[in-house]
N, C-alpha and C positions, 0 to 999 in steps of 0.2 A: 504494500500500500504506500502511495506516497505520501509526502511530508507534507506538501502544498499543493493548492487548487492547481487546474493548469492555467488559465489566466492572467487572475488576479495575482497566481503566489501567496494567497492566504495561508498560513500555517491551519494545520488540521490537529485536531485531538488525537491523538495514540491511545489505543488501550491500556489500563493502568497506569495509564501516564497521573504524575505527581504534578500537582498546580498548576488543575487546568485553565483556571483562571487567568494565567501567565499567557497563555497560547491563546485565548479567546479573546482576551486585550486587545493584544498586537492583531489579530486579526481585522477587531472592529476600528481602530485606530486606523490601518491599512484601507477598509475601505471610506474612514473617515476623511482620507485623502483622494483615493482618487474618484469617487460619487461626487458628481459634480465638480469634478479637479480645477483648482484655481489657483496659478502661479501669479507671486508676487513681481517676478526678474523674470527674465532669460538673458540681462549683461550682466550681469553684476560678479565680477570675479570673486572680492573677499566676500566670507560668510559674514553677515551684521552680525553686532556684539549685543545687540538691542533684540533678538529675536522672540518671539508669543511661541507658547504651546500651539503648536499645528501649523505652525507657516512653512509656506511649501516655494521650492526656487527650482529654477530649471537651472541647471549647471553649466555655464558655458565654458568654451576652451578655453583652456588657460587660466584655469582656479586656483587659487592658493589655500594655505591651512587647510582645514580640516575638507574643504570641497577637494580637495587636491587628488587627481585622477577619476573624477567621478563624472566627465565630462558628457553631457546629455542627459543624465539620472537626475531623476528628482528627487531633493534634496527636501528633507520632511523635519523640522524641530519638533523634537520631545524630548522630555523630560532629561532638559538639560543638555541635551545631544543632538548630533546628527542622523538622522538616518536617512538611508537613499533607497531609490524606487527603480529598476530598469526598466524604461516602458517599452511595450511592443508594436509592432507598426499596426497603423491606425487607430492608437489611442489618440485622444484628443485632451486641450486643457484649455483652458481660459487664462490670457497672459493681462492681468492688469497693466504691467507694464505699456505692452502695445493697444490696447485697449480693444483686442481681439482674439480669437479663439487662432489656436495652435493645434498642430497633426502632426503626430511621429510620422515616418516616412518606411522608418527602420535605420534612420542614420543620423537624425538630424533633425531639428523639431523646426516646421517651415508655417507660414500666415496660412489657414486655410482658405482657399477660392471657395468666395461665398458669393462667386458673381452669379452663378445659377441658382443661387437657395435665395437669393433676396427676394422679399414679396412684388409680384409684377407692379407696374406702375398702373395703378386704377385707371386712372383719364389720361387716353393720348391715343394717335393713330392705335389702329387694330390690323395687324397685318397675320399672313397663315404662311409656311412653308410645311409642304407636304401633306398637308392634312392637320398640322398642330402648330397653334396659336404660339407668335415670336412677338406681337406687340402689349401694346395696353389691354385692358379688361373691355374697358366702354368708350366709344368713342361719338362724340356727340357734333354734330352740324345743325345750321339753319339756311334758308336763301328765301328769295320769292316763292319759291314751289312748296315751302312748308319747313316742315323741320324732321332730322332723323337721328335714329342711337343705332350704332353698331355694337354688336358683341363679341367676343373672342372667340367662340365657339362657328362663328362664321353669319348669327342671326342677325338682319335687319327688322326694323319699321320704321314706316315713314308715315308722317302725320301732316292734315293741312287743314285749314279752314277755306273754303270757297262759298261766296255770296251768290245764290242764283236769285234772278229778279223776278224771272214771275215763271209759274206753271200753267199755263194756258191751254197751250198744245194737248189737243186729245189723242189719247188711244185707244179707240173700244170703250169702256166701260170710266178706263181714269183718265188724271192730266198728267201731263208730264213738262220739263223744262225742255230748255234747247241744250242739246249736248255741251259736254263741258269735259274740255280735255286735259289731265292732270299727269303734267310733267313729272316726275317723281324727283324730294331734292337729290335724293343718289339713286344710282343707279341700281338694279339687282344684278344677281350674277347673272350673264346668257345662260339658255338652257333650265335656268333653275325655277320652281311654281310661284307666282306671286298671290296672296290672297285677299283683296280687296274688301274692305267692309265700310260703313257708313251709318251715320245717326245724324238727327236732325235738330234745329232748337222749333221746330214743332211738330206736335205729337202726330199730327196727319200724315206725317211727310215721311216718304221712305227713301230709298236710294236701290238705283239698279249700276250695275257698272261692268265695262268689257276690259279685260286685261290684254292689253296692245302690245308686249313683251316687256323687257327688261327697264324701260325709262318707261314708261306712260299708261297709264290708263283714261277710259272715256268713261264719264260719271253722267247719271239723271238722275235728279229729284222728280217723284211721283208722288197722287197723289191721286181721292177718288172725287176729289173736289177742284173745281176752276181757283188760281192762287196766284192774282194780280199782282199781292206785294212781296211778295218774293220770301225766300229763308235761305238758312245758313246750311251748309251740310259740312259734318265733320269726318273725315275720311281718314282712315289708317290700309295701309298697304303691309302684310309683314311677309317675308322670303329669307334668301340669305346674297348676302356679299361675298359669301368664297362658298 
C-alpha cells in the first residue's frame, strides 16, 4: 500500500500506525494549501522573515536560504518552517503577485491564457464561423425600415411600425389597404424561412403579409369594415442571419 494519494501526495494512515493525528494534520494542512491555491510571489528570491501560518510562494530561480534549491515548489509556512509542494502539470494557483491565475506546464509555472474562458462580450457585432458563434451575444440596429436584434446563435427579428391611411379597398366580404412594402432593416440569410407576423392599435384590424425573400416583405391591413382614417400596424419579421 502506498504512503501517499497519487495526486495530491496526501500522506495516508498505516495500520497500527502510532499518532494518527500526526498524519491526518499534514494531510488537511496539505490540502489546506493547494484547494483553492493562492500564491503570494512567484519573484521573490529571499524567504520573508515576516511570514503567517499558511502563506504559500512559488519559488523562483535563484533562491537563497532556506528556499535554496527548491526552484518551482511551493513553498508553504508552518509552524515555524518551510515546507514545499512539487506540483504537477496542470495544477493551477492564483498569483496575487500578478494579479492572475498561474499553470504548471510540468516545468515552469507560466500566466494562464484566459483569452478563451473570458465571458463573451454581451453587445457588439455577432459574427458565426463554421457553424459557432466568434462575436458578441446580441447585436442591436435601427434605420428607417425599423429596428432589429441579432443573436449568437444565428436568430434574427426585425421590428417596424408603419402608418396605413385608410382601408377602403374591398375584397369580397372585407376592406383592405393599398399594399405596403417593408424593407427589412437587415437583411435575413438567403435561403433561410422568414416569418412575418402583425398587430394593430385597432382591434378591427388584422394584417395579411407575403414574404418577398431575404430583404422585404408586402404587408395589408384588413378589415370587415370601410376605414377612412387609417391605423398603425406593428410588424415583427423573425428568421436567422447565419
Amino acid at each position: 500500500m502506498p504512503d501517499t494519494t497519487p495526486n495530491l501526495s496526501l500522506p495516508l494512515l498505516m495500520q497500527s500506525q502510532a499518532q494518527k493525528h500526526v498524519t491526518h494534520n499534514e494531510a488537511l494542512g496539505r490540502l489546506d494549501t493547494l484547494v483553492q491555491a493562492v500564491a503570494l510571489t512567484r519573484a521573490m528570491t529571499t524567504p520573508p522573515s515576516d511570514a503567517n501560518e499558511g502563506d504559500c510562494h512559488i519559488v523562483p530561480a535563484g533562491a537563497t536560504g532556506d528556499w535554496t534549491g527548491q526552484e518551482g515548489r511551493l513553498a508553504v509556512y508552518s509552524q515555524t518552517a518551510w515546507a514545499f509542494i512539487s506540483a504537477k502539470q496542470g495544477w493551477q494557483v492564483f498569483s496575487i503577485e500578478d494579479s492572475a491565475p498561474l499553470v504548471f506546464n510540468g516545468v515552469e509555472w507560466t500566466a494562464q491564457n484566459t483569452a478563451n474562458a473570458q465571458p463573451a462580450q454581451i453587445l457588439g457585432p455577432v459574427s458565426m464561423s463554421e457553424g459557432a458563434p466568434t462575436g458578441a451575444v446580441i447585436e442591436r440596429g435601427s434605420n428607417a425600415d425599423g429596428a432589429f436584434v441579432r443573436f449568437a446563435d444565428g436568430t434574427q427579428i426585425c421590428t417596424h411600425e408603419i402608418t396605413v391611411p385608410t382601408l377602403i379597398t374591398p375584397f369580397g366580404a372585407i376592406f383592405g389597404s393599398v399594399a405596403q412594402v417593408w424593407n427589412f432593416p437587415a437583411d435575413f440569410a438567403a435561403g433561410t424561412t422568414v416569418c412575418v407576423s402583425m398587430g394593430s392599435n385597432r382591434s378591427e384590424v388584422w394584417g395579411i403579409s407575403a414574404w418577398n425573400g431575404s430583404n422585404q416583405a408586402t404587408l395589408r391591413a384588413v378589415s370587415f369594415q370601410s376605414i377612412s382614417s387609417g391605423c398603425k400596424l406593428y410588424v415583427t419579421a423573425v428568421g436567422r442571419w447565419a
